[in-house]
mmCIF file as gemmi writes it, N, C-alpha and C atoms, coordinates in Angstrom:
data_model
loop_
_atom_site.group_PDB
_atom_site.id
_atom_site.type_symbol
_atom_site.label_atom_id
_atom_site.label_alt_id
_atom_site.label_comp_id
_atom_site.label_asym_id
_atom_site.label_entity_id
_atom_site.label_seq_id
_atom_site.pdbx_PDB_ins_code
_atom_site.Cartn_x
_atom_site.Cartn_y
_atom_site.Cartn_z
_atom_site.occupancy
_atom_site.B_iso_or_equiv
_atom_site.pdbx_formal_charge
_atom_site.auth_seq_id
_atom_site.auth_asym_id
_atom_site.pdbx_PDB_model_num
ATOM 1 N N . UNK Axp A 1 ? 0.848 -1.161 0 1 0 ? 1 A 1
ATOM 2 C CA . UNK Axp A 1 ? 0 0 0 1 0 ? 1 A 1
ATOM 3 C C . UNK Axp A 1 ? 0.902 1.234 0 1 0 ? 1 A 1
ATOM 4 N N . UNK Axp A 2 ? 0.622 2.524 -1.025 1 0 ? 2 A 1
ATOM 5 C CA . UNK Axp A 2 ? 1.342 3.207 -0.807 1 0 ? 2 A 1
ATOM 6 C C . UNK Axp A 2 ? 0.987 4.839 -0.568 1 0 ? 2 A 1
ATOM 7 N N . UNK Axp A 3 ? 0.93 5.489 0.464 1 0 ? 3 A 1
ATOM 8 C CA . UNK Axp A 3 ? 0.522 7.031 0.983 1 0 ? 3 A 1
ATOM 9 C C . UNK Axp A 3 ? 1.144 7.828 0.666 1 0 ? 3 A 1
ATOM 10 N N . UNK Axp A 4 ? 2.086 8.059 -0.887 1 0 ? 4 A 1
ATOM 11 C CA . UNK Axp A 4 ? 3.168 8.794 -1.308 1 0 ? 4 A 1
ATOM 12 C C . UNK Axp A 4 ? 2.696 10.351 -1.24 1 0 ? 4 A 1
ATOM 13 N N . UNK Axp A 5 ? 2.919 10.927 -0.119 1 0 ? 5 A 1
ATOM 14 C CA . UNK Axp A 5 ? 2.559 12.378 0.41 1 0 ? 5 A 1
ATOM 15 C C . UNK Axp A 5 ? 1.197 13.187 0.318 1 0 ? 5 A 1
ATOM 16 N N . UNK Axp A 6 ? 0.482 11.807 0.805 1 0 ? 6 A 1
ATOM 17 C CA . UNK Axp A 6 ? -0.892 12.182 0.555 1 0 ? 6 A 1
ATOM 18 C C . UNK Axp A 6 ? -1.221 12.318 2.627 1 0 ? 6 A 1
ATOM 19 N N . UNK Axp A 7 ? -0.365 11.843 3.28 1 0 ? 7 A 1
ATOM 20 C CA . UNK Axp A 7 ? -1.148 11.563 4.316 1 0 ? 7 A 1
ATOM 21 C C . UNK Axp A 7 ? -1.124 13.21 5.282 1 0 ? 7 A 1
ATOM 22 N N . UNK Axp A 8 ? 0.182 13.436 4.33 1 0 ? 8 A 1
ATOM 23 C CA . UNK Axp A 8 ? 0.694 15.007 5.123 1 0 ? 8 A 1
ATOM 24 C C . UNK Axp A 8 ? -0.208 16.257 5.24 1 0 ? 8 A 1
ATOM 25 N N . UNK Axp A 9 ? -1.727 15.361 4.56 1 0 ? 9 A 1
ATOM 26 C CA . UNK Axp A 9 ? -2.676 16.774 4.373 1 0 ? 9 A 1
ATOM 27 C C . UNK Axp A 9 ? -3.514 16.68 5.614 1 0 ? 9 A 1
ATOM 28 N N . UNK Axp A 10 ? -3.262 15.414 6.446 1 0 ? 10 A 1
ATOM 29 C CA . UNK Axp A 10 ? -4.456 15.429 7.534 1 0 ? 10 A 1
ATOM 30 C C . UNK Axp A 10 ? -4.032 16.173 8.554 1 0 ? 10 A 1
ATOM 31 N N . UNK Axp A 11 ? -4.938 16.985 9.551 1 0 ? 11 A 1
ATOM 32 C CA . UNK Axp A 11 ? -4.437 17.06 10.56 1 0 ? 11 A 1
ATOM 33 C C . UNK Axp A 11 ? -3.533 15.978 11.419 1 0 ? 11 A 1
ATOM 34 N N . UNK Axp A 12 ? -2.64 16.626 12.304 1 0 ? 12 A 1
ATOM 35 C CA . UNK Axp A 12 ? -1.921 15.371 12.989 1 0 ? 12 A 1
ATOM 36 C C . UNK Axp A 12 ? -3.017 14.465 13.862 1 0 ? 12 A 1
ATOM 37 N N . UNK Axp A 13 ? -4.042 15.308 14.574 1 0 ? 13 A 1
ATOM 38 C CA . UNK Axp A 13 ? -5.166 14.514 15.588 1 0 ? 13 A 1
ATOM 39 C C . UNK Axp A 13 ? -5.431 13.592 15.021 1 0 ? 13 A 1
ATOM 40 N N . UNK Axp A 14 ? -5.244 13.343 13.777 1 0 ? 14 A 1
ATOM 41 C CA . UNK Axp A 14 ? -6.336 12.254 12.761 1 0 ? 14 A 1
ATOM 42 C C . UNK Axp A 14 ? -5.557 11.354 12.194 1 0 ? 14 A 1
ATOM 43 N N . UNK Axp A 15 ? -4.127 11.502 11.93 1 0 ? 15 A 1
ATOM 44 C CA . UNK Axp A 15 ? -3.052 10.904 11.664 1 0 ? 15 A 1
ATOM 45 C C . UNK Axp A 15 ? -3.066 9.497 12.084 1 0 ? 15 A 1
ATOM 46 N N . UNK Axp A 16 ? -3.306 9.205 13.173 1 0 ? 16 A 1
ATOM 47 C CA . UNK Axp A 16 ? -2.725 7.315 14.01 1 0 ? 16 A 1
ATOM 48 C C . UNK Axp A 16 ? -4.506 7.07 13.402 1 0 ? 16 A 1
ATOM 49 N N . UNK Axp A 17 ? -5.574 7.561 13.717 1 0 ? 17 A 1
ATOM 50 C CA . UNK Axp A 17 ? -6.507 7.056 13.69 1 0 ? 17 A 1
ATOM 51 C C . UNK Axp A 17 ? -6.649 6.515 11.65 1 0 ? 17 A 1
ATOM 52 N N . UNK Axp A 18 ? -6.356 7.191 11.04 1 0 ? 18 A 1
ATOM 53 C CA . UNK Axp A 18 ? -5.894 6.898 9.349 1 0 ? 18 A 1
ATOM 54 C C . UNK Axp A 18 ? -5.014 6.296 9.058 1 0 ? 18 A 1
ATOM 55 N N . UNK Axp A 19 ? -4.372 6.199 9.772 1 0 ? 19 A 1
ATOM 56 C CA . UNK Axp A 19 ? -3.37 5.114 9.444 1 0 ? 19 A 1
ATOM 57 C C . UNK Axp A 19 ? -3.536 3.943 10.443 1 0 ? 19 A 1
ATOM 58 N N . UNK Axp A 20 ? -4.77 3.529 11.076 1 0 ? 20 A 1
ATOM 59 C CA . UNK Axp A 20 ? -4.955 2.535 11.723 1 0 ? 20 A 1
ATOM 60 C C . UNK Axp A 20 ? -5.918 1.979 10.891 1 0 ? 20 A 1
ATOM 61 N N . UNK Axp A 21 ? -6.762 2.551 10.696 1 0 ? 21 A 1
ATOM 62 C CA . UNK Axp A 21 ? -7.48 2.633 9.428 1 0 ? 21 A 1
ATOM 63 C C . UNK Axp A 21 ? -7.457 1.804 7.973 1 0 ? 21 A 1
ATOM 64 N N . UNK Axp A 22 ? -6.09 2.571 7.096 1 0 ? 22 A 1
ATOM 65 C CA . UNK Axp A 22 ? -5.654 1.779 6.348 1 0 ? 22 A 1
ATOM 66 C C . UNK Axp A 22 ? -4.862 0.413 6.65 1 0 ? 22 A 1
ATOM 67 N N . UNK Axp A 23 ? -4.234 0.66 7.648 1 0 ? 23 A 1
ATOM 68 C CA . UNK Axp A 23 ? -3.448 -0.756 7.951 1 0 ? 23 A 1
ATOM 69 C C . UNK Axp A 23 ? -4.175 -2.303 8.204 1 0 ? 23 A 1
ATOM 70 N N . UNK Axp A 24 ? -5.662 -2.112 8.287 1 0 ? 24 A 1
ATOM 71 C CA . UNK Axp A 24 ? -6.806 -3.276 8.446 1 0 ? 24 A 1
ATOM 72 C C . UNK Axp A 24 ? -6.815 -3.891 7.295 1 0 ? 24 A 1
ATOM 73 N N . UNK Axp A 25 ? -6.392 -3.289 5.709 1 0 ? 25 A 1
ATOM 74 C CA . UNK Axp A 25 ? -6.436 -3.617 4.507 1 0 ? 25 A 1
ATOM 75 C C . UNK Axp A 25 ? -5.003 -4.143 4.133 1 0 ? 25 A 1
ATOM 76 N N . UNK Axp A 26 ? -4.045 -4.111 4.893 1 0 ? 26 A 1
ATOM 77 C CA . UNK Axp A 26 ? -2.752 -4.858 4.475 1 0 ? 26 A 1
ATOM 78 C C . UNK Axp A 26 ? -2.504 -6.159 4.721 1 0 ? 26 A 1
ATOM 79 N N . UNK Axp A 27 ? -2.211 -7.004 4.014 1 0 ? 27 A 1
ATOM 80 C CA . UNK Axp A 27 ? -2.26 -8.285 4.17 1 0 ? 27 A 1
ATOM 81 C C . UNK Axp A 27 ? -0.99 -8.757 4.946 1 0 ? 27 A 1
ATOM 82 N N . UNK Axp A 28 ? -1.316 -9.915 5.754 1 0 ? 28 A 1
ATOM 83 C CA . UNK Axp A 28 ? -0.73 -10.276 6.542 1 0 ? 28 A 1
ATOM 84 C C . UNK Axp A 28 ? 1.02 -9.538 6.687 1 0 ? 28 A 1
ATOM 85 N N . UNK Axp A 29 ? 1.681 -9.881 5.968 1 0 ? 29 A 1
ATOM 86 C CA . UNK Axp A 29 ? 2.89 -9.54 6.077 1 0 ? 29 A 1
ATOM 87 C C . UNK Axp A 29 ? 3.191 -8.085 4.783 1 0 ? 29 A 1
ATOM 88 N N . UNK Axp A 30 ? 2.028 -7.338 4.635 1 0 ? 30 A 1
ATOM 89 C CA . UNK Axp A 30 ? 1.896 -6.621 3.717 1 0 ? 30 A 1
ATOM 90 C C . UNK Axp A 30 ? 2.731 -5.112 4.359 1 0 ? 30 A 1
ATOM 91 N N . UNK Axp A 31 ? 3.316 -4.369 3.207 1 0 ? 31 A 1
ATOM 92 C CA . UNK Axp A 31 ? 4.148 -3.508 3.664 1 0 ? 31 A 1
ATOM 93 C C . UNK Axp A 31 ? 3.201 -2.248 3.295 1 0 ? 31 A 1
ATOM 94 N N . UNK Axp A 32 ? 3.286 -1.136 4.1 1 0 ? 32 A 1
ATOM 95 C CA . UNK Axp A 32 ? 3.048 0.346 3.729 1 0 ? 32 A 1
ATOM 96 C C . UNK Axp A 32 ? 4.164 1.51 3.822 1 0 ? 32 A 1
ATOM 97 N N . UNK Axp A 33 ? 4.037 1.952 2.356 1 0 ? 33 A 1
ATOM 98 C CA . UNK Axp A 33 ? 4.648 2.889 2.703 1 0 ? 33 A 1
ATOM 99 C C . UNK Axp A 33 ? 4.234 4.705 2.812 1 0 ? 33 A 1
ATOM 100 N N . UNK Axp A 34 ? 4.397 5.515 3.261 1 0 ? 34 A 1
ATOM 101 C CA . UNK Axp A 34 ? 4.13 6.762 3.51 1 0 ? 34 A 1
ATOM 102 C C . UNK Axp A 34 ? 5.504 7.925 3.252 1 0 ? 34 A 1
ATOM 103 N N . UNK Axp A 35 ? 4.932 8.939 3.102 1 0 ? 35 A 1
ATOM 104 C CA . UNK Axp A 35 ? 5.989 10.046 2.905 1 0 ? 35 A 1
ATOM 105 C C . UNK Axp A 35 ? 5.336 11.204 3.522 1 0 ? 35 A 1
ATOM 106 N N . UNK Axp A 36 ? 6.7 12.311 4.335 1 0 ? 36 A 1
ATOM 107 C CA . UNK Axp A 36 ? 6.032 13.299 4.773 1 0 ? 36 A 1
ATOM 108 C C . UNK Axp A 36 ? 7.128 14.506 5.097 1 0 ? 36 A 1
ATOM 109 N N . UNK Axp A 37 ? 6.86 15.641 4.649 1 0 ? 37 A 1
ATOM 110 C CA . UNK Axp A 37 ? 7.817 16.716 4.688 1 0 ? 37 A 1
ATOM 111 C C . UNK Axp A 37 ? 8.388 16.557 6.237 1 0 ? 37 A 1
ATOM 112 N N . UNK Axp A 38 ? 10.084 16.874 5.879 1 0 ? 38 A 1
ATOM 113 C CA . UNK Axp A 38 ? 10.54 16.658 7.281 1 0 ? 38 A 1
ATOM 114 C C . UNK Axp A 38 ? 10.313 17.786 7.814 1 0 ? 38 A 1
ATOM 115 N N . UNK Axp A 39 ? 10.106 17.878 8.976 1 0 ? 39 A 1
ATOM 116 C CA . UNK Axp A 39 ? 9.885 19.02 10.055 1 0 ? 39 A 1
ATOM 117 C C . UNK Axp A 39 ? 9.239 19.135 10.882 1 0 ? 39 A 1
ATOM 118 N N . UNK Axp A 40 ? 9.06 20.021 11.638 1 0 ? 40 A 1
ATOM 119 C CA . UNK Axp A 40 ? 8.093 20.047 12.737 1 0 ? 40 A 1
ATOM 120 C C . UNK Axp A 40 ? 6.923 20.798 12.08 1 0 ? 40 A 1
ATOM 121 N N . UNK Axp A 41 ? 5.862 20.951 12.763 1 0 ? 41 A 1
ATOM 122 C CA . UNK Axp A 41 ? 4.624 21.585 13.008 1 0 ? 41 A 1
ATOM 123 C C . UNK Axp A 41 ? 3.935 21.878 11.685 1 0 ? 41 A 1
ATOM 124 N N . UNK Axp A 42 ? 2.721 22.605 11.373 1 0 ? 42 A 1
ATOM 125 C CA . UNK Axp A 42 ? 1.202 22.514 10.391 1 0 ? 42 A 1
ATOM 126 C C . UNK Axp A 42 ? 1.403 23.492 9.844 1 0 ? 42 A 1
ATOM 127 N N . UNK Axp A 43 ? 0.598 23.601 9.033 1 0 ? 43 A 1
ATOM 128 C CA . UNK Axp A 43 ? 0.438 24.817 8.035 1 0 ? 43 A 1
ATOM 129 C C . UNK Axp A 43 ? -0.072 24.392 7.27 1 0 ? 43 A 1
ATOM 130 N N . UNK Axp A 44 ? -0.851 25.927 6.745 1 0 ? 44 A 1
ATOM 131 C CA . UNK Axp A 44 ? -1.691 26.129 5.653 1 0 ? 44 A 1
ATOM 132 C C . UNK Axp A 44 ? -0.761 26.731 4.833 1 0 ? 44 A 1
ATOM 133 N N . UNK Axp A 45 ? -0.868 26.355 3.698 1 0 ? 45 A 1
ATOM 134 C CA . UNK Axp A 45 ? -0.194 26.948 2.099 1 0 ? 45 A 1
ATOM 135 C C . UNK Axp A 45 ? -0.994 27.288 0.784 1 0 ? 45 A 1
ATOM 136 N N . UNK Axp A 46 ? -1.395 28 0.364 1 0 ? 46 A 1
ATOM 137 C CA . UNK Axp A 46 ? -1.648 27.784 -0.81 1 0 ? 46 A 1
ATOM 138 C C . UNK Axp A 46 ? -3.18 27.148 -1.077 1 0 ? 46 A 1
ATOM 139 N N . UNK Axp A 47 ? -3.931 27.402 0.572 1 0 ? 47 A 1
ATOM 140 C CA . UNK Axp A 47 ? -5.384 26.993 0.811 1 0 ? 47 A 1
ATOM 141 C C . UNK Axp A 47 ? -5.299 25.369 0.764 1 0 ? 47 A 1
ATOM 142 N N . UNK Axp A 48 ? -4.069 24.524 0.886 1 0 ? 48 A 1
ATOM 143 C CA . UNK Axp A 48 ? -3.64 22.94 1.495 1 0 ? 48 A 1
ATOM 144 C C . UNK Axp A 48 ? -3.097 22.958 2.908 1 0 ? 48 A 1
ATOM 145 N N . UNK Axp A 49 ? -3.522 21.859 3.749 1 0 ? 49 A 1
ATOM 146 C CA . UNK Axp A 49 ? -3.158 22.382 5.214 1 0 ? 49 A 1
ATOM 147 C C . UNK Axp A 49 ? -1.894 20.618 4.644 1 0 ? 49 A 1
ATOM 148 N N . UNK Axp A 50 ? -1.079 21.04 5.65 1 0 ? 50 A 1
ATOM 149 C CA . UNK Axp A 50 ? 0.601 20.433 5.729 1 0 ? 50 A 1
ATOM 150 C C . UNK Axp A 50 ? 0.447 19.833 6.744 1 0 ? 50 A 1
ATOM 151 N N . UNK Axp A 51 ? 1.157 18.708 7.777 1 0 ? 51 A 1
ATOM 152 C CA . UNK Axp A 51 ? 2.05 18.362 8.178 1 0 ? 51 A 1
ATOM 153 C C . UNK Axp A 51 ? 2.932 17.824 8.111 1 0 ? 51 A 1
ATOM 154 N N . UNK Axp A 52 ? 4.161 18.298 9.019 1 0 ? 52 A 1
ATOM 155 C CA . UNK Axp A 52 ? 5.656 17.966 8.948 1 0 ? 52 A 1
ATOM 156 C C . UNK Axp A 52 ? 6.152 17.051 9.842 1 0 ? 52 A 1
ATOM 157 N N . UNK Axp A 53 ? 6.869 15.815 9.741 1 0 ? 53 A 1
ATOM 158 C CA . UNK Axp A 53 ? 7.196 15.377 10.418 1 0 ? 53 A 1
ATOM 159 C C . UNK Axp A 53 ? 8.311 14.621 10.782 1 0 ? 53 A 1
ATOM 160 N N . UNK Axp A 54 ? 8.9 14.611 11.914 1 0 ? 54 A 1
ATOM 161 C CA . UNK Axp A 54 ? 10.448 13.799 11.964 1 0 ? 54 A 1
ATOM 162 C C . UNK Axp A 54 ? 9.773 12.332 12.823 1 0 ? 54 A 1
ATOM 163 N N . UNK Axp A 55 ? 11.384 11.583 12.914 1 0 ? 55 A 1
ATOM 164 C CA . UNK Axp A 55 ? 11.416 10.368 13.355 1 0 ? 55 A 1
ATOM 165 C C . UNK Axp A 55 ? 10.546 9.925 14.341 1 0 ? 55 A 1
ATOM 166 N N . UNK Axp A 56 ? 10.954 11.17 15.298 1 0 ? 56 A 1
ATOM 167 C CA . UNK Axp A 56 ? 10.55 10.85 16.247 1 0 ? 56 A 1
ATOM 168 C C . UNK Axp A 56 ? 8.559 11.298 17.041 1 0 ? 56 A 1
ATOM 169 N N . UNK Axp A 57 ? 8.625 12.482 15.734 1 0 ? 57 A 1
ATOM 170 C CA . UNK Axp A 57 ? 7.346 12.338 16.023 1 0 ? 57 A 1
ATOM 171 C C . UNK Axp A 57 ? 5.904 11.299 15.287 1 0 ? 57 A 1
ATOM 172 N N . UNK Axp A 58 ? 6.708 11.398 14.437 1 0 ? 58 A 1
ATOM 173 C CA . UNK Axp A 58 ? 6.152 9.779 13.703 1 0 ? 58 A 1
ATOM 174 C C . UNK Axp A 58 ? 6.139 8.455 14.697 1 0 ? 58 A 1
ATOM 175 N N . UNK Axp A 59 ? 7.101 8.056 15.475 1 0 ? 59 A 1
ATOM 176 C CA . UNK Axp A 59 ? 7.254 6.947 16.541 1 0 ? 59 A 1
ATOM 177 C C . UNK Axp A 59 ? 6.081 7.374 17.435 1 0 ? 59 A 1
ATOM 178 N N . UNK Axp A 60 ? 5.909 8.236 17.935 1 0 ? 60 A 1
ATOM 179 C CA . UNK Axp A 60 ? 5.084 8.914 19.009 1 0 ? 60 A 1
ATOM 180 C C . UNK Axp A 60 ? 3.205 8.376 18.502 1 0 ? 60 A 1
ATOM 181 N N . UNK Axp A 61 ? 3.131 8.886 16.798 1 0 ? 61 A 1
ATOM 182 C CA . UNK Axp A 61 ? 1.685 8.965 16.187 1 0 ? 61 A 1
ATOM 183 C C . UNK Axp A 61 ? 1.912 6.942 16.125 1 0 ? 61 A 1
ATOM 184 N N . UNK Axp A 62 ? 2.768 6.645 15.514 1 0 ? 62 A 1
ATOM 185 C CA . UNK Axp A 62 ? 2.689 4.787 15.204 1 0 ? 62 A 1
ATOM 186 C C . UNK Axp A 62 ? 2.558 4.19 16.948 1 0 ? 62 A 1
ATOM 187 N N . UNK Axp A 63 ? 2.723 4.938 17.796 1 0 ? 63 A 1
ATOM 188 C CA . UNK Axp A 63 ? 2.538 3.934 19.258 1 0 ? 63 A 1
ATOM 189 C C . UNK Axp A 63 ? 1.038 3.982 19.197 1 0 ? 63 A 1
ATOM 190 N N . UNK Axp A 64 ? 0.311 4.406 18.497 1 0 ? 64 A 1
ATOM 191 C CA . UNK Axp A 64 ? -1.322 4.293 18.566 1 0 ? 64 A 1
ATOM 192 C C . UNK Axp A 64 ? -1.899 3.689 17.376 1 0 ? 64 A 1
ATOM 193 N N . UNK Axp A 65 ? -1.015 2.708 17.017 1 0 ? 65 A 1
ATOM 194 C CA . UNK Axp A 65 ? -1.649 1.806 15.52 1 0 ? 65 A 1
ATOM 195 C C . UNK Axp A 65 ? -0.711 0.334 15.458 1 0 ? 65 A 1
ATOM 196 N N . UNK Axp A 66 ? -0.919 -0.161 14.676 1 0 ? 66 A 1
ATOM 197 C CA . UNK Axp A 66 ? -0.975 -1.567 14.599 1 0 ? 66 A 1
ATOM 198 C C . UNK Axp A 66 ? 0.421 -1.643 13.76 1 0 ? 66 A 1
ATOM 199 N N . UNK Axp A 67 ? 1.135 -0.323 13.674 1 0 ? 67 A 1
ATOM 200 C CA . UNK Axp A 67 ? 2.312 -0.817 12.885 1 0 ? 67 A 1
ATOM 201 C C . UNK Axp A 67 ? 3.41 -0.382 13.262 1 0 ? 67 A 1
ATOM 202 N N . UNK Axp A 68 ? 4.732 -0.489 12.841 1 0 ? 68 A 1
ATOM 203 C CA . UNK Axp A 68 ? 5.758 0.088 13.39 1 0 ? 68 A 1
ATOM 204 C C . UNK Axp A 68 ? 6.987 0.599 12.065 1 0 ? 68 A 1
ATOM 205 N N . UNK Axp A 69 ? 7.679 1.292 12.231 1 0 ? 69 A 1
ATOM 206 C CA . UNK Axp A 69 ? 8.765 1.202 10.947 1 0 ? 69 A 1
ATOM 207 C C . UNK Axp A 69 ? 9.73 -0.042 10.805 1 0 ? 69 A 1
ATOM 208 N N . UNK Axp A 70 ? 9.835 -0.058 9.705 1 0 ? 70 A 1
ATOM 209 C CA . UNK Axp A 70 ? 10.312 -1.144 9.025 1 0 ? 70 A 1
ATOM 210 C C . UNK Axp A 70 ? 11.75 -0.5 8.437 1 0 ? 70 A 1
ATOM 211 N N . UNK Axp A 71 ? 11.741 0.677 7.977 1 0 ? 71 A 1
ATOM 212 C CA . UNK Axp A 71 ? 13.114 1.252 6.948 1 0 ? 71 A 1
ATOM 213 C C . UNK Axp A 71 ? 12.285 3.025 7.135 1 0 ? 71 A 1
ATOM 214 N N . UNK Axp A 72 ? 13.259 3.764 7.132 1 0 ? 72 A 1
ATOM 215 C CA . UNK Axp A 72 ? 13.245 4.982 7.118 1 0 ? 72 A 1
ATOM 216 C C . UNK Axp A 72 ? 14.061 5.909 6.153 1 0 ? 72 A 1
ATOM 217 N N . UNK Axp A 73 ? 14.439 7.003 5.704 1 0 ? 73 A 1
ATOM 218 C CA . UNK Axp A 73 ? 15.345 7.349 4.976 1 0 ? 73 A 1
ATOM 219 C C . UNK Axp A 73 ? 14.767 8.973 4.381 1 0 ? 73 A 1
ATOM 220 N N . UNK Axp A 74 ? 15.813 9.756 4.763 1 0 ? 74 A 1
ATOM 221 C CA . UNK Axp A 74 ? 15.146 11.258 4.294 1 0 ? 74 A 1
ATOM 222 C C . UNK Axp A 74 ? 15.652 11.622 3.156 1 0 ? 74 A 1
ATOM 223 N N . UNK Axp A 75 ? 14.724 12.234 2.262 1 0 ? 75 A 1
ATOM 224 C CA . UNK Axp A 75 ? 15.323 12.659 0.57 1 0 ? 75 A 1
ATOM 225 C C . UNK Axp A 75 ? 15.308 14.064 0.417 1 0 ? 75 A 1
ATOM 226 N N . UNK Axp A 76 ? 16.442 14.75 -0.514 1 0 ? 76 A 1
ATOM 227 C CA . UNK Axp A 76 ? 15.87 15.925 -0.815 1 0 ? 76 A 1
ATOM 228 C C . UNK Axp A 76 ? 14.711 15.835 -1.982 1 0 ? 76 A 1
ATOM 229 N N . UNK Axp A 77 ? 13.975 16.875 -2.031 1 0 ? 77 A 1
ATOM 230 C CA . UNK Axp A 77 ? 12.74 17.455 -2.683 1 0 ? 77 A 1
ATOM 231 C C . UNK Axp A 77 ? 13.953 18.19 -4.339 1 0 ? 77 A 1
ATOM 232 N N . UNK Axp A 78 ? 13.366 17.412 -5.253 1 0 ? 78 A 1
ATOM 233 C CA . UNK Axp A 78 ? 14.162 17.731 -6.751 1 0 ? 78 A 1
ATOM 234 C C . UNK Axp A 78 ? 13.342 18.503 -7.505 1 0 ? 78 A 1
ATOM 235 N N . UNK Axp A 79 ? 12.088 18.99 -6.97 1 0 ? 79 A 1
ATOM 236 C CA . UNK Axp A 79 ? 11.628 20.258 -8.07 1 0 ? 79 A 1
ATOM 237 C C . UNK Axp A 79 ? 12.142 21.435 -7.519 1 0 ? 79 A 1
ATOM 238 N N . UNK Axp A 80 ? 12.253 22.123 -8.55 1 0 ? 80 A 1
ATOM 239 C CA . UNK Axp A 80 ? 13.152 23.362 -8.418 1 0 ? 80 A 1
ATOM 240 C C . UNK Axp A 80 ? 12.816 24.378 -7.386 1 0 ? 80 A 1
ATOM 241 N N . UNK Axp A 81 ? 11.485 24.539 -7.729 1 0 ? 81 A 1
ATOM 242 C CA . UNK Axp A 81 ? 11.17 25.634 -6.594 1 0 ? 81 A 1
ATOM 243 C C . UNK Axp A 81 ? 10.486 25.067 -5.416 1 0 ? 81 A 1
ATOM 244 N N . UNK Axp A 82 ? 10.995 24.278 -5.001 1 0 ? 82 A 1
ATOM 245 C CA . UNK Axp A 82 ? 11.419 23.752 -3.344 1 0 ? 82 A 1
ATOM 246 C C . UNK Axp A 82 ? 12.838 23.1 -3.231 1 0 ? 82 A 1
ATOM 247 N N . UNK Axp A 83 ? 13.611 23.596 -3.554 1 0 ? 83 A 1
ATOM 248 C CA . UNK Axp A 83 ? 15.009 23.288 -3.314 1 0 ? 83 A 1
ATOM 249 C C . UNK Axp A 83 ? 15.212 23.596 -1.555 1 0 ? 83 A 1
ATOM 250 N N . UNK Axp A 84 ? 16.147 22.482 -1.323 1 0 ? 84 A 1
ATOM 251 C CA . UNK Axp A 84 ? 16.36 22.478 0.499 1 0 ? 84 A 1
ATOM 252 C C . UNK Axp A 84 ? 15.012 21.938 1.278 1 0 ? 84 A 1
ATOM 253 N N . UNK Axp A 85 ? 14.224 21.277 0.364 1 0 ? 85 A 1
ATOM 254 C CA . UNK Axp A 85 ? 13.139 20.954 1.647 1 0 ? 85 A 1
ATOM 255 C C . UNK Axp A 85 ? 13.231 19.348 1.563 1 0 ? 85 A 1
ATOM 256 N N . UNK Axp A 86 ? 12.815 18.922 2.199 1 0 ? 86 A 1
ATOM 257 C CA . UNK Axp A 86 ? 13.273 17.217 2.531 1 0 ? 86 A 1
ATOM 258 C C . UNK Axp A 86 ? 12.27 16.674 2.648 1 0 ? 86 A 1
ATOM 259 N N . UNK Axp A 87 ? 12.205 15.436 2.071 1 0 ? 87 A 1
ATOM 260 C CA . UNK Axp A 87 ? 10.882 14.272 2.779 1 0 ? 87 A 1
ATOM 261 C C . UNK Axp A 87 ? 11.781 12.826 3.504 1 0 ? 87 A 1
ATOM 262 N N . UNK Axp A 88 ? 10.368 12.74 4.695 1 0 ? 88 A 1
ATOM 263 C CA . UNK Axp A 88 ? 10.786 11.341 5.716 1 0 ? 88 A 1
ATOM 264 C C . UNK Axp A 88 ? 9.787 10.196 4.8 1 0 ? 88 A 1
ATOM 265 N N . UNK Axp A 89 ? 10.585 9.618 4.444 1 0 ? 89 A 1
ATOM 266 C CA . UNK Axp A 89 ? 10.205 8.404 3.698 1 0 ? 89 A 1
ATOM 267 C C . UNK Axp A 89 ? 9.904 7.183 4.544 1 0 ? 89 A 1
ATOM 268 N N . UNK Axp A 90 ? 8.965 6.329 4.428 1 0 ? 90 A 1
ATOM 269 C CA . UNK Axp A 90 ? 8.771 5.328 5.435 1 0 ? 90 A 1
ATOM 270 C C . UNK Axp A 90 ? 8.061 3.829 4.989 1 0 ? 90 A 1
ATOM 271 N N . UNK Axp A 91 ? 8.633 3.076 5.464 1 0 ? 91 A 1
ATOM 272 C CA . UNK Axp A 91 ? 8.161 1.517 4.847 1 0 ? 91 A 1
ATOM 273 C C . UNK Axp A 91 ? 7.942 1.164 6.541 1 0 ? 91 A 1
ATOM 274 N N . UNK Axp A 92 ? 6.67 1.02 6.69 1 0 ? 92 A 1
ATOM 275 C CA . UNK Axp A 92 ? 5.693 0.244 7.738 1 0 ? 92 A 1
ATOM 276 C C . UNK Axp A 92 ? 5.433 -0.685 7.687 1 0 ? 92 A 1
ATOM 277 N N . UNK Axp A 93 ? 5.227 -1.634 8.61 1 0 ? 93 A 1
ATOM 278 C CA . UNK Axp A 93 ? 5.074 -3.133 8.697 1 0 ? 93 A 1
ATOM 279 C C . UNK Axp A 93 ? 4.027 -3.662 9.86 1 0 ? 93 A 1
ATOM 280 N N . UNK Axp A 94 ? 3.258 -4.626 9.985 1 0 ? 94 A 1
ATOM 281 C CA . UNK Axp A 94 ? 2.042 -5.073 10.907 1 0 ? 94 A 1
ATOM 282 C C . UNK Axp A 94 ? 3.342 -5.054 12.048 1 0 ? 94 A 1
ATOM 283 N N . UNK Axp A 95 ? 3.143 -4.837 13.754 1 0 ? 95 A 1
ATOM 284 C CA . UNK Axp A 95 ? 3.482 -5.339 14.85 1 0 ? 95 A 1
ATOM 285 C C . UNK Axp A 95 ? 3.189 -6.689 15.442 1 0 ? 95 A 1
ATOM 286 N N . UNK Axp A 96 ? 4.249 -7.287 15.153 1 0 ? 96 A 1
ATOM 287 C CA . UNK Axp A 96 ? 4.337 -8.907 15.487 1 0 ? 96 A 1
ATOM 288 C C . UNK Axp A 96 ? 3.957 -9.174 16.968 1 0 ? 96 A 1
């Protein structure tokens, strides 16, 4: 299953509960992955609301769902006019 920077539009409150959500549809040993601008805290842009998030606040939202990280890894952002902004890349897995 894959949330390629779609999940970064929810509020964070809603975050573990959507991704507890989708994770009912992954099959047994089925992988998810997600992406999400690194950083801290929300915002509105451009009339799209954001969140940003690091390692550790991601660990914090996954202690309230059925999954845990599997592989992590931060990228830079290659369109031009967001140069210097980064995404937390993430491959999730069911909790054994």
């Amino acid at each position: 299953m894959r949330a390629c920077a779609s999940l970064l539009h929810l509020p964070i409150a809603e975050l573990a509960d959507n991704i507890s959500h989708l994770a009912k549809y992954l099959a047994p040993d089925g992988f998810f992955y997600c992406s999400f601008k690194y950083g801290t805290g929300e915002q509105n842009r451009d009339g799209r609301h954001f969140i940003n998030m690091t390692e550790e606040k991601l660990i914090r939202v996954l202690e309230k769902t059925p999954l845990h990280i599997h592989k992590q890894w931060i990228t830079h952002d290659l369109r031009v006019d967001h140069a210097g902004e980064q995404w937390l890349n993430v491959i999730l897995c069911r909790k054994e």
